[in-house]
C-alpha positions in Angstrom: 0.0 0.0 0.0 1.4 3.7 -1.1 2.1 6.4 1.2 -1.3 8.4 0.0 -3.5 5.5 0.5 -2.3 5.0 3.8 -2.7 8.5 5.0 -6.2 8.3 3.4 -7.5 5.3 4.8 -7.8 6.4 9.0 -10.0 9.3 7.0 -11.9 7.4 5.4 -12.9 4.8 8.4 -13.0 7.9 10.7 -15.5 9.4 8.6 -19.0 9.9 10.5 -21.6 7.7 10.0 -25.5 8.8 9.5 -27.9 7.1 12.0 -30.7 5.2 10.9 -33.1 7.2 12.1 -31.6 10.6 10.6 -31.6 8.3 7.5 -35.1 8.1 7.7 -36.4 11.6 8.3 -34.8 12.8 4.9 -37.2 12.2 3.2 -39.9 14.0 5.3 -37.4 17.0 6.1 -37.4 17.4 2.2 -40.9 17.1 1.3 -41.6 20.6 3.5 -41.3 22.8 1.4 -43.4 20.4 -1.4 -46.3 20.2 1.5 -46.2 24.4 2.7 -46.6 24.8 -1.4 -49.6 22.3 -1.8 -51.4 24.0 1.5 -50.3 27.8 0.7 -52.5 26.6 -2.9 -55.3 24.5 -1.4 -56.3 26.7 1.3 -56.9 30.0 -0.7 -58.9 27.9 -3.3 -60.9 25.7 -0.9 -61.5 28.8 1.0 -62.7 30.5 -2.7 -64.9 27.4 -3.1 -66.6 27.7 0.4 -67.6 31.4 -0.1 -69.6 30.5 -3.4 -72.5 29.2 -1.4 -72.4 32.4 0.5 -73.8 35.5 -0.4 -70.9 37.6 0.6 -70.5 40.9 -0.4 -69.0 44.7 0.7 -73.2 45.6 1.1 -73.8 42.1 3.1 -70.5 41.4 5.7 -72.7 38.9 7.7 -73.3 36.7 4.7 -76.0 33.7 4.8 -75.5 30.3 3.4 -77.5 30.5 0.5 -76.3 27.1 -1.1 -76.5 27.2 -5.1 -78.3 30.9 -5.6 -75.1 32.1 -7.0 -74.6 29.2 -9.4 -78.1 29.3 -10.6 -78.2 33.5 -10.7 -74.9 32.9 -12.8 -76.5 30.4 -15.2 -79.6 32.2 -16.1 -78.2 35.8 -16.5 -77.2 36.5 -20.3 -74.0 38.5 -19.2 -72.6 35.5 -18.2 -73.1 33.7 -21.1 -71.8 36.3 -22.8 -68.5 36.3 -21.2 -68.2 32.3 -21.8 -69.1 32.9 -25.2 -66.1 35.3 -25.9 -63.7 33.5 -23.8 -64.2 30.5 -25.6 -64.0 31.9 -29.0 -60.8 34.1 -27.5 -59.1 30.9 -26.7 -59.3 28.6 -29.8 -58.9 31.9 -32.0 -55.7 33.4 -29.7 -54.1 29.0 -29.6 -55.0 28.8 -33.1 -52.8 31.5 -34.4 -50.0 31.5 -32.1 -50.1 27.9 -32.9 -49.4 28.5 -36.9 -47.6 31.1 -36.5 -45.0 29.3 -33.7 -45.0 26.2 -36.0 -44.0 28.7 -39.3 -41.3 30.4 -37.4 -39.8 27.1 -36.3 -39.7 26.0 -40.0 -37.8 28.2 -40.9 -35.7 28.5 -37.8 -35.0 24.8 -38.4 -32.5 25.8 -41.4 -29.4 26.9 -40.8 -28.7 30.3 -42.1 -27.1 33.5 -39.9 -30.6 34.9 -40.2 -32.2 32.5 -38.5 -29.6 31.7 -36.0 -29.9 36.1 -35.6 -33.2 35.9 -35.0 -33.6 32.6 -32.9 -31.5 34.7 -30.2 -33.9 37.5 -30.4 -37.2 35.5 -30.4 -37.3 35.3 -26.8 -37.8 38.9 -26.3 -41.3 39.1 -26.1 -41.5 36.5 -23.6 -39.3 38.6 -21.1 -41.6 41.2 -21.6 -44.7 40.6 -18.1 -47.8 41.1 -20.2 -49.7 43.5 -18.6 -46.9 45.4 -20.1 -47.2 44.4 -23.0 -50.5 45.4 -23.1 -50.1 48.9 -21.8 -47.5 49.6 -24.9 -49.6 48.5 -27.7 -52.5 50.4 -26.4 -50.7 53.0 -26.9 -49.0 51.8 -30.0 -52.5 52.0 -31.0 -54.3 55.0 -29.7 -55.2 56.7 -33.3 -54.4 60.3 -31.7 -50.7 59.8 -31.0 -50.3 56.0 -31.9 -47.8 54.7 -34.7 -50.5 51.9 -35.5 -52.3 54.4 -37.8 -49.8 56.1 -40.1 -48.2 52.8 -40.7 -51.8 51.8 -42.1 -52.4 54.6 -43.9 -49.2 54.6 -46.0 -50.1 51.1 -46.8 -53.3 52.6 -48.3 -55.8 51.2 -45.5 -57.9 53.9 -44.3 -61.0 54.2 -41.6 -58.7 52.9 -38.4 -60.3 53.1 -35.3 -57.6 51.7 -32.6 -59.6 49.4 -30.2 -63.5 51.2 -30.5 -65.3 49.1 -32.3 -66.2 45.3 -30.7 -64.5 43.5 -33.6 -61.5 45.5 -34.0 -60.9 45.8 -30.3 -61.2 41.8 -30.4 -58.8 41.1 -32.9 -56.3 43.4 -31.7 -56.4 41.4 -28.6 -55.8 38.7 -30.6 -53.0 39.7 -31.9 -51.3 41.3 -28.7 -51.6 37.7 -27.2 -49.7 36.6 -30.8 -46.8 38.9 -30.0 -45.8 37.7 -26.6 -46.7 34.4 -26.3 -45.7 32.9 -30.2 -42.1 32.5 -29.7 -43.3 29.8 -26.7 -45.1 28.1 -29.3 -42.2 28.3 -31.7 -39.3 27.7 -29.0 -41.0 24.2 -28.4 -41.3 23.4 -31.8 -38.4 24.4 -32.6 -37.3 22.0 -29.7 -39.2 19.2 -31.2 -37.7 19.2 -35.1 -34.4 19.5 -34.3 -35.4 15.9 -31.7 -37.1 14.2 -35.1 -34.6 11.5 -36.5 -33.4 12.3 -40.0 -33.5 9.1 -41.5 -37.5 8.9 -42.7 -36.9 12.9 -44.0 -33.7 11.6 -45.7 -35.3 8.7 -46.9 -38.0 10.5 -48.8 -35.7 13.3 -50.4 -33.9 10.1 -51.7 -37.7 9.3 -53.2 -38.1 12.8 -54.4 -41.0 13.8 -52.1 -42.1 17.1 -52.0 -41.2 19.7 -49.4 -45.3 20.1 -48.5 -45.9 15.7 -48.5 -42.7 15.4 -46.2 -44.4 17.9 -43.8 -48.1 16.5 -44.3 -47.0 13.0 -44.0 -43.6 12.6 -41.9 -42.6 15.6 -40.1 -46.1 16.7 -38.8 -47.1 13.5 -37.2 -43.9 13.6 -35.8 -44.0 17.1 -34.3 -47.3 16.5 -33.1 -47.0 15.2 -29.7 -44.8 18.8 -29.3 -47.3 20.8 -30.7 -50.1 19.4 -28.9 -47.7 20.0 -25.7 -48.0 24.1 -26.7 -51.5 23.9 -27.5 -52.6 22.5 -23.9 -50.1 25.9 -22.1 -51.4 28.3 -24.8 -55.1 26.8 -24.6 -55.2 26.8 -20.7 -53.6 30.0 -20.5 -56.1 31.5 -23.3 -59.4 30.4 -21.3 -58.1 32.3 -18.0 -56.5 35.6 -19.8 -56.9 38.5 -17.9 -53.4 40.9 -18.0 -53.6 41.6 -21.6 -57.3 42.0 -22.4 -57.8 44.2 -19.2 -54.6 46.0 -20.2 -55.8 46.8 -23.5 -59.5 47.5 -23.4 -60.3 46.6 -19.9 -63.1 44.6 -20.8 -64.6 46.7 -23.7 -66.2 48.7 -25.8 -68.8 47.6 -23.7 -68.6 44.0 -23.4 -67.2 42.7 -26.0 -64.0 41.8 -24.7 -65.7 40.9 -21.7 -64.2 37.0 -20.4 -64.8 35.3 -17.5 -61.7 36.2 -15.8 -62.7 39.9 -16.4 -66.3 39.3 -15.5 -65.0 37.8 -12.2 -62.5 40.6 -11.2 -65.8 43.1 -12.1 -68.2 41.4 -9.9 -65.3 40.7 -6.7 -63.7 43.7 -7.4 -65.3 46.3 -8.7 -68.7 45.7 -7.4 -67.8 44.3 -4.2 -70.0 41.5 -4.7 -67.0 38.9 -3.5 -68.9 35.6 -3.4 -70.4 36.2 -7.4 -67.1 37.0 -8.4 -65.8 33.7 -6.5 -68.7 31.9 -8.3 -67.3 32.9 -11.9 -63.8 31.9 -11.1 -65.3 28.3 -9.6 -67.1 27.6 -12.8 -63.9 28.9 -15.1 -61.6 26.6 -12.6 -64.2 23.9 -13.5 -63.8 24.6 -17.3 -60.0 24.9 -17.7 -59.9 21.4 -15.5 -62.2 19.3 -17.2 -60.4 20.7 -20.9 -57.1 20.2 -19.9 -57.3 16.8 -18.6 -58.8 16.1 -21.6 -56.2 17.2 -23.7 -53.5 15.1 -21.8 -55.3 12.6 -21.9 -55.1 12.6 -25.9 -51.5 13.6 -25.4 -50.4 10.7 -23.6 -52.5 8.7 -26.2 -50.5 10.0 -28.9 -47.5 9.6 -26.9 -48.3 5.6 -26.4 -49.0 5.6 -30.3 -45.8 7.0 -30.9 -44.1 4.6 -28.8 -45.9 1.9 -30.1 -47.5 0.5 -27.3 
């Protein structure tokens, strides 16, 4: 035995040794901060839950149990319908584009050039950007007053702009807010997902001569699909409860039309004081954004299994 090992071995058998029982509470000592987590969520939204069956409000401090009033009130009153109505067609229109749009960008990130490696560094930008922010600068970007939205239209020969006024121009420039920051996720995880496909099936049908739009239809789309559908379940969940940007923009308006439910339930808690309605509409959108989402993974991890062939 050398010189070193010697000298090393006393350190080694003098090292301490961890009890059995220290051993044991490990485990519990690092699930703490796990547990505070789960019960710093539960208790808030279990405690949201048990104030829809009240009737709890700034006018009414001593609220009574009033059981399902609030669901019932909310079911038959046309303004909430309203709000599902445009939160719904918010969400598949705002997942659709980013959806295209991520997917296009990550195309043609995919090929190597300096202007797509230039711009994959910069795609993140909008991301960095908190929304509400976001929001703030384009309406402004868009007030027609003092805006740059409206002489860039007008030198492209498009006249009559009316910023956010009107219901469906106030809509679509929602729309298309929600496009600017949140496509580059879209595109970052597609982007993720081509350059993860193998090469040999995309090789193999160049060698056949396959067109560049059957190679996408047929191989590279499948392919990319469990990714996509990955983006589509944030972006879709995240569409159904958007609040920052739409209140930033148009707060709700012109009149309702940009009403959700997330703005409908920060009006009726908020605004109106009217805490457990408010609680109500958040319940039912909690409800919703559940029941689609496990849905989705469910097809997810369908595909997944397909994928893997099992």
């Amino acid at each position: 035995m050398s010189v070193t090992a010697q000298a090393e071995a006393p350190a080694l058998r003098d090292a301490p040794r961890v009890s059995s029982r220290r051993r044991a509470l490990w485990p519990y000592l690092l699930s703490v901060p796990a547990v505070l987590l789960c019960v710093g969520i539960l208790y808030p939204f279990f405690l949201g839950v048990s104030y829809t069956v009240f009737n709890f409000s700034a006018a009414n401090p001593q609220p009574d149990v009033v059981w399902f009033d609030n669901f019932a009130n909310l079911l038959s009153s046309d303004a909430f319908w309203h709000s599902v109505r445009v939160t719904a067609t918010f969400a598949i229109v705002a997942t659709a584009v980013e959806t295209v749009l991520g997917v296009g960008v990550a195309l043609l990130l995919n090929r190597s050039s300096l202007i797509g490696k230039l711009f994959e560094r910069i795609l993140i930008v909008p991301l960095m950007v908190a929304p509400i922010l976001a929001a703030i600068m384009w309406k402004l970007l868009l007030l027609p007053e003092v805006g740059w939205v409206r002489p860039i239209l007008e030198a492209a020969g498009i006249s009559g702009y009316n910023g956010t006024d009107s219901a469906l121009s106030a809509f679509a420039w929602a729309v298309v807010v929600d496009a600017w920051i949140f496509t580059p996720f879209v595109a970052i995880i597609a982007l993720a997902g081509l350059r993860s496909l193998p090469r040999s099936p995309l090789e193999a049908a160049a060698v056949d001569g396959a067109g560049w739009w059957f190679t996408f239809r047929k191989l590279t789309l499948p392919m990319l699909w469990p990714y996509v559908l990955v983006a589509v379940i944030f972006r879709l969940m995240d569409n159904l409860k958007m609040f920052d940007v739409i209140f930033g923009l148009t707060a709700g308006g012109p009149g309702e039309a940009t009403t959700t439910m997330q703005i409908s339930a920060y009006l009726e808690a908020i605004t109106y004081a009217r805490y457990s309605r408010g609680l109500t509409y958040m319940f039912l959108l909690w409800a919703v954004v559940f029941v689609i989402s496990m849905l989705l993974v469910r097809y997810l991890r369908r595909i997944q299994n397909r994928a893997a062939g099992v």
